[in-house]
Structures are given as structure tokens and as C-alpha cells.
C-alpha positions, -999 to +999 in steps of 0.1 A: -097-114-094-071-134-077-034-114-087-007-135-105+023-132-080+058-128-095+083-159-093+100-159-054+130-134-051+165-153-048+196-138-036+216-125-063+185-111-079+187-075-095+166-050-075+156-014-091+150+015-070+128+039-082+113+075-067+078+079-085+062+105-061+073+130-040+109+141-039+134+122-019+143+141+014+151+115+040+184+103+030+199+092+059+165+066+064+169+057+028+204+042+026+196+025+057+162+009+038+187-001+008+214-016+031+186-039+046+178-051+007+215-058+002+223-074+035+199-098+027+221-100-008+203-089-033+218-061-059+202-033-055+207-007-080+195+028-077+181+054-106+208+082-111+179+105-110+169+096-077+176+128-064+161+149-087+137+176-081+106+194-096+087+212-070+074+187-046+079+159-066+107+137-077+120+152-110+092+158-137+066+131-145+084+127-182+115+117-158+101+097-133+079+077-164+112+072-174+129+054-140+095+032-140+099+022-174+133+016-173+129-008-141+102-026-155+112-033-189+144-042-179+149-081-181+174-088-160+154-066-126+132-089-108+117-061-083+111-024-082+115-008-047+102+024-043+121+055-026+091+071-006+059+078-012+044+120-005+025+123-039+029+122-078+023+087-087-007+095-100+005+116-123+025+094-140-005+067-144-019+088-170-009+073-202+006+047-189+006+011-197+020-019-180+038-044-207+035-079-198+065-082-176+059-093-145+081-083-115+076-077-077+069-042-066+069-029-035+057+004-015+027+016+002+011+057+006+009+069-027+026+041-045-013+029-036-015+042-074+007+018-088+002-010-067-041-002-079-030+004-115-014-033-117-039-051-094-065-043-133-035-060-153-041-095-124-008-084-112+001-088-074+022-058-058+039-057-020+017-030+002+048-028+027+076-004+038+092+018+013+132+022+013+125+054+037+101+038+064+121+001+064+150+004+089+124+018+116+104-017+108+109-041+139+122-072+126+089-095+126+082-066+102+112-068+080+111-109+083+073-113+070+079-089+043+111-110+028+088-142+037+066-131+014+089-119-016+107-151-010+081-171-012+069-184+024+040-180+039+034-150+062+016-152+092-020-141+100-024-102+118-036-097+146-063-067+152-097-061+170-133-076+156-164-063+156-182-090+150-202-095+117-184-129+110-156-144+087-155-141+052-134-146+024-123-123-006-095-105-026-071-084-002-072-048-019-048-026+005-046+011+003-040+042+017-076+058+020-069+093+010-049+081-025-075+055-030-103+081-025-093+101-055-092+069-078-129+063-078-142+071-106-110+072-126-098+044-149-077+030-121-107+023-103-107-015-097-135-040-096-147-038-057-171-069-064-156-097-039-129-074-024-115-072+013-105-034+018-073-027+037-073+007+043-049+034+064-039+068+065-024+098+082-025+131+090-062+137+080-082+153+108-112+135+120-137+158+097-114+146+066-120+108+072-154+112+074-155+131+040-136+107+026-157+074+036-192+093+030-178+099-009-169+060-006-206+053+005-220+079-022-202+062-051-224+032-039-187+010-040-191+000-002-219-018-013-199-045-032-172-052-008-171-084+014-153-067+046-126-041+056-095-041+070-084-011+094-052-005+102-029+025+116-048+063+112-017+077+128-015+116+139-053+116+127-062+137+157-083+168+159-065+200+162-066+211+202-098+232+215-117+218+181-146+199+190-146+170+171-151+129+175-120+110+179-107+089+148-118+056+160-157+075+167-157+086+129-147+050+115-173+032+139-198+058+126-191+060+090-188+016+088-203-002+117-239+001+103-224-017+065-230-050+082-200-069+068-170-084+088-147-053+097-114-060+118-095-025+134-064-019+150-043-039+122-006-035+129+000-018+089-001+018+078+029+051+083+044+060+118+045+027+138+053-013+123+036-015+086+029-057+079+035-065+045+000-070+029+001-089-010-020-069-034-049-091-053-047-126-032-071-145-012-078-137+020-095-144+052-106-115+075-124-131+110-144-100+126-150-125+155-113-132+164-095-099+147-078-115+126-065-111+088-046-142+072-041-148+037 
């Protein structure tokens, strides 16, 4: 299912910021993300509730329905920015229903939800930097993901192959932990054809390979045409534990699928994240290491 991609982002366009997972802590980062939106001269208009609180998330989910629907019913906002990810977008999902608005949005962790929850409507989202994460972007970071909400091409990524050839499909990015507890829920997408894009962090090496072996139990790995890996940041096993390192665990729990997989992708938390479209056509190279859409 190749994604409908919202109409290029202008300057002068209305942006909405919205917090629809865990509550907002890292202030100082997040003025700095919004400055970067409005330097580049967009308006950039933030929820009054952005603030709020409920426990660990962002004001209750009747609240934070609310700052989503708001943003994307609005007419006049052309893209929805999300505050950070943590957790609680999920939550929100549960009744929800996307009207037929179409509008950028843009964020990456748990806002894998949302971004997985529009990819079903053919909808493309932005897998890229949330207002927290931005400002520590380098600016070959920053520059591809306005290239790509502006509407100019973004160049190919540069990883490591391990062979199995080049193929073609639709780029599905997520974060593997969120994405792991959609299976089986209506927010489950269509794997048939798909490119996976997947990163995480903080998940000891034990917790990955949990996580893949229920993704090769639910029999979806079967349908996908190749995987991306990117960043598994602080994914280290606790000191004095044995264990297999990170990259043993992926090689173990993939290698034998015999599809094109590229690692070492420069996306995912604690280091540059490449903006990735949700839902478009892609090539991934396991020969070369290289993603391009």
C-alpha cells in the first residue's frame, strides 16, 4: 500500500504541537525543537495543555484525544508535531478514527502508534525527531527532514549489508518494542510487501530477542520483503550478566530469514535519527548498505 503524502509544507504554514504520550519533562530541549520549526518560519502553535499531567502520561487520554483532534480537524494546521514520545499513544488509538483530513505528522518512539494507525487509512506520517530530540539533530539531520516535508527528495542512508540482495517494498518504520505490542491488535498493518525499519532502546539483549521470536511466532516475518536496522542504543546487558551483545541477538534472531537486511542505519533515540516517510516505496540494497526511497 503505497501512503498518500500530504501537500509540501510552505513557510507561513500553521504547525500544531501536540503531547500524545508520556508527560512532557524536557523543557529546555523542547523550546529549542520548536524554535528550529519557527526559524525555518513556520507558526508553530502549541496545545495549552501541553503541560499537563496524569501519572506518567501527558494529561488523561480524554485530554490528549482532545489536543489530537483538535490539531487534526483543524483546517487551517497543515502538520502535527509531537512533544515527546515515553508511552500512552496507544491508549488514545482505542476508539479513535482518523477523518479524512490529511496533514503531515511527525515523531518517532511511541508516536510509532499513530504513525501505524494512519499508514491503514493510506496515509504517510514523518518517522523523525520529536520537538524534544530535534535540536541535538546535526544539521544533515534537520536538513533531510525539512527536505522531505518540503517536498525534495532526501538522500539514500547509508548502513551495513549482509548480503541477500536488493529489493523493493513499502518503508514501514518503527520502534520495535511499540510495534511489538500492535500485532495482533487492530492497528496491525498489512506486512505483505513491507520493508521493516525498526529501532529501539533500553531493552537488554534477552528483551530483543523476546521481542523478535514473538515477531517470528505470529508468522508476520514471513511476509516482509527485507528489514531495516537502525540505532539499539543503551541495549547493553547489565555488567557481570552473561549475555550476547545486541548486534549477536539481531544476527541470530534474522540472519537465517533469508531476505535483504541492512544494519547500522543512522535513525532511532540517543545519536542522529534520519527522517524515514511512513508508507512509500523504497529500496533497501543488502549488498551496498544502503536504504533510498
Amino acid at each position: 500500500m503505497n501512503c498518500q503524502m500530504p501537500a509540501p509544507l510552505k513557510s507561513g504554514d500553521l504547525l500544531k504541537v501536540i503531547a500524545p504520550s508520556g508527560a512532557l519533562k524536557e523543557f529546555a530541549a523542547f523550546e529549542k525543537g520548536v524554535e528550529i520549526w519557527r526559524s525555518r518560519g513556520y507558526k508553530v502553535e502549541i496545545s495549552n495543555s501541553i503541560s499537563d499531567r496524569f501519572g506518567y502520561l501527558a494529561g488523561k487520554d480524554s485530554d490528549r484525544i482532545n489536543q489530537l483532534s483538535e490539531a487534526w480537524n483543524d483546517p487551517e494546521c497543515k502538520g502535527i508535531l509531537c512533544a515527546r514520545g515515553g508511552y500512552g499513544s496507544a491508549r488514545i488509538l482505542e476508539n479513535w478514527q482518523w477523518k479524512s483530513h490529511h496533514k503531515w505528522l511527525v515523531g518517532f518512539s511511541d508516536i510509532t502508534c499513530l504513525l501505524w494507525s494512519l499508514y491503514n487509512q493510506g496515509k504517510s506520517g514523518v518517522h523523525s525527531a520529536v520537538l524534544t530530540t530535534l535540536a541535538a539533530e546535526p544539521d544533515w539531520s534537520t536538513e533531510r527532514l525539512f527536505n522531505l516535508v518540503e517536498g525534495r527528495p532526501i538522500a539514500p542512508l547509508q548502513g551495513i549489508g549482509w548480503g541477500g540482495g536488493i529489493v523493493t517494498g513499502i518503508l514501514l518504520p518503527a520502534n520495535l518494542t511499540v510495534a511489538t505490542h500492535l500485532l495482533g491488535t487492530s492497528i496491525q498493518p498489512n506486512f505483505d510487501g513491507v520493508i521493516l525499519a525498526l529501532e529501539d532502546v533500553t531493552e537488554a539483549p534477552y528483551r530483543i530477542d523476546r521481542l523478535l521470536t514473538q515477531w517470528r511466532l505470529s508468522g508476520v516475518l514471513a511476509k516482509v520483503r527485507g528489514i531495516a536496522l537502525g540505532r539499539f542504543s543503551r541495549c547493553e546487558a547489565p555488567p557481570n550478566i552473561l549475555s550476547w551483545t545486541i548486534a549477536e541477538v539481531l544476527r541470530d534472531r534474522l540472519s537465517d530469514l533469508n531476505i535483504p537486511i541492512v544494519s547500522d542505519l543512522p535513525f532511532g533515540h540517543d545519536g542522529c535519527n534520519a527522517a524515514l516517510p511512513v508508507g512509500l516505496l523504497a529500496k533497501l540494497d543488502a549488498e551496498r548498505g544502503i536504504l533510498a526511497i
